[in-house]
C-alpha positions as CSV (number, residue, x, y, z in Angstrom):
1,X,-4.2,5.5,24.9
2,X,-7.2,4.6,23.1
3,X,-6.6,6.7,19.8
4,X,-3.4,5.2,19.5
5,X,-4.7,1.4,19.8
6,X,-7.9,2.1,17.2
7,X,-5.6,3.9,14.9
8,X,-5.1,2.6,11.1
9,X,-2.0,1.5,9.9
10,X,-0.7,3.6,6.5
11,X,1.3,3.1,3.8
12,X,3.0,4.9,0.9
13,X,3.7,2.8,-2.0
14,X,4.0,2.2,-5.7
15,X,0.9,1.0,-7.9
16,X,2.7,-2.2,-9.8
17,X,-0.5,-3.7,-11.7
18,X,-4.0,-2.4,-11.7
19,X,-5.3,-4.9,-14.0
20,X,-8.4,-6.0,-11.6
21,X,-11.8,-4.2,-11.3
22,X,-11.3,-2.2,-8.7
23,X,-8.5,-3.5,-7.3
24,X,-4.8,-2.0,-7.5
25,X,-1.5,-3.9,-6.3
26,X,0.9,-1.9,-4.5
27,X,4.8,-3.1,-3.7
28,X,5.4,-0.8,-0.5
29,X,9.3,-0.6,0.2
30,X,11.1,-0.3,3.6
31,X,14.4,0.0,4.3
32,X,15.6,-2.5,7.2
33,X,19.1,-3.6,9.0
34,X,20.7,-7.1,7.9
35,X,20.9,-8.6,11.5
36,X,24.0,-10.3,10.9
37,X,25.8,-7.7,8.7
38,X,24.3,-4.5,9.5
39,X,24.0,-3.4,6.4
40,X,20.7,-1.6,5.1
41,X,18.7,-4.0,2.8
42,X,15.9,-2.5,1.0
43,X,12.4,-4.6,1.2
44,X,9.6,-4.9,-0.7
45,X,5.5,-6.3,0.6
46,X,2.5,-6.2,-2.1
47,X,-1.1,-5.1,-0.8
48,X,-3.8,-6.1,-2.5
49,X,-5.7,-2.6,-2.2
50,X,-9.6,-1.9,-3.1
51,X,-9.8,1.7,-5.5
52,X,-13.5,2.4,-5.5
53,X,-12.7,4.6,-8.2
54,X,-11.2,3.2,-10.3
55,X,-8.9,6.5,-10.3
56,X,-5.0,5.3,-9.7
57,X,-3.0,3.7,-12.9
58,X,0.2,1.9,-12.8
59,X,3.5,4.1,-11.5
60,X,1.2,6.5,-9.4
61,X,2.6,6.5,-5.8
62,X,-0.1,6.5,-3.3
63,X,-1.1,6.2,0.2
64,X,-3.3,3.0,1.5
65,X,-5.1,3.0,4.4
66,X,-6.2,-0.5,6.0
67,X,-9.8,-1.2,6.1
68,X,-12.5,-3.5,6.7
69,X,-11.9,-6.2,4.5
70,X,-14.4,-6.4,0.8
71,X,-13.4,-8.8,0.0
72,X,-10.8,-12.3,0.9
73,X,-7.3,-11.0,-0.6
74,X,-8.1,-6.9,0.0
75,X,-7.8,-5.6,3.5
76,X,-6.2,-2.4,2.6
77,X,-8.4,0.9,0.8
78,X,-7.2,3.8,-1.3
79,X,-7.9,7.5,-0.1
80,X,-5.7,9.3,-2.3
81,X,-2.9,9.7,-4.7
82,X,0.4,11.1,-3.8
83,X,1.8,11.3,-6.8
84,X,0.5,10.8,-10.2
85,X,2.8,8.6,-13.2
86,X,4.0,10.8,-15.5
């Protein structure tokens, strides 16, 4: 259906650096069979994600949302924390 094609893809990850201006980097991990071996193998994919805010800090986990791109590395936005660091 139509909702499911126009829907955005989401993401729960782990803010790693969040040394640019409004910009966060977040390692996303997944869990995926070795085709070969068929053992689970646990991998790892940084977004580059735009924070408006300026609101998340490293160690927060958080959910990213992909967007219209604002820029040529970000294609992914921020709507909330899940989790803030301790």
């Amino acid at each position: 259906t139509d909702t499911e094609r126009n829907r955005r893809k989401e993401r729960v990850g782990l803010i790693v650096s969040d040394k640019a201006d409004k910009t966060v980097t977040v390692a996303v991990e997944a869990l995926v069979r070795h085709p070969m071996y068929k053992k689970r193998v646990r991998r790892s994919k940084k977004f580059i994600v735009h924070d408006e805010r300026n609101e998340a800090n490293v160690g927060d986990l958080v959910r990213i949302v992909e967007a219209r791109p604002p820029s040529r590395t970000t294609n992914w936005t921020l709507p909330r924390i899940v989790e803030a660091a301790t």
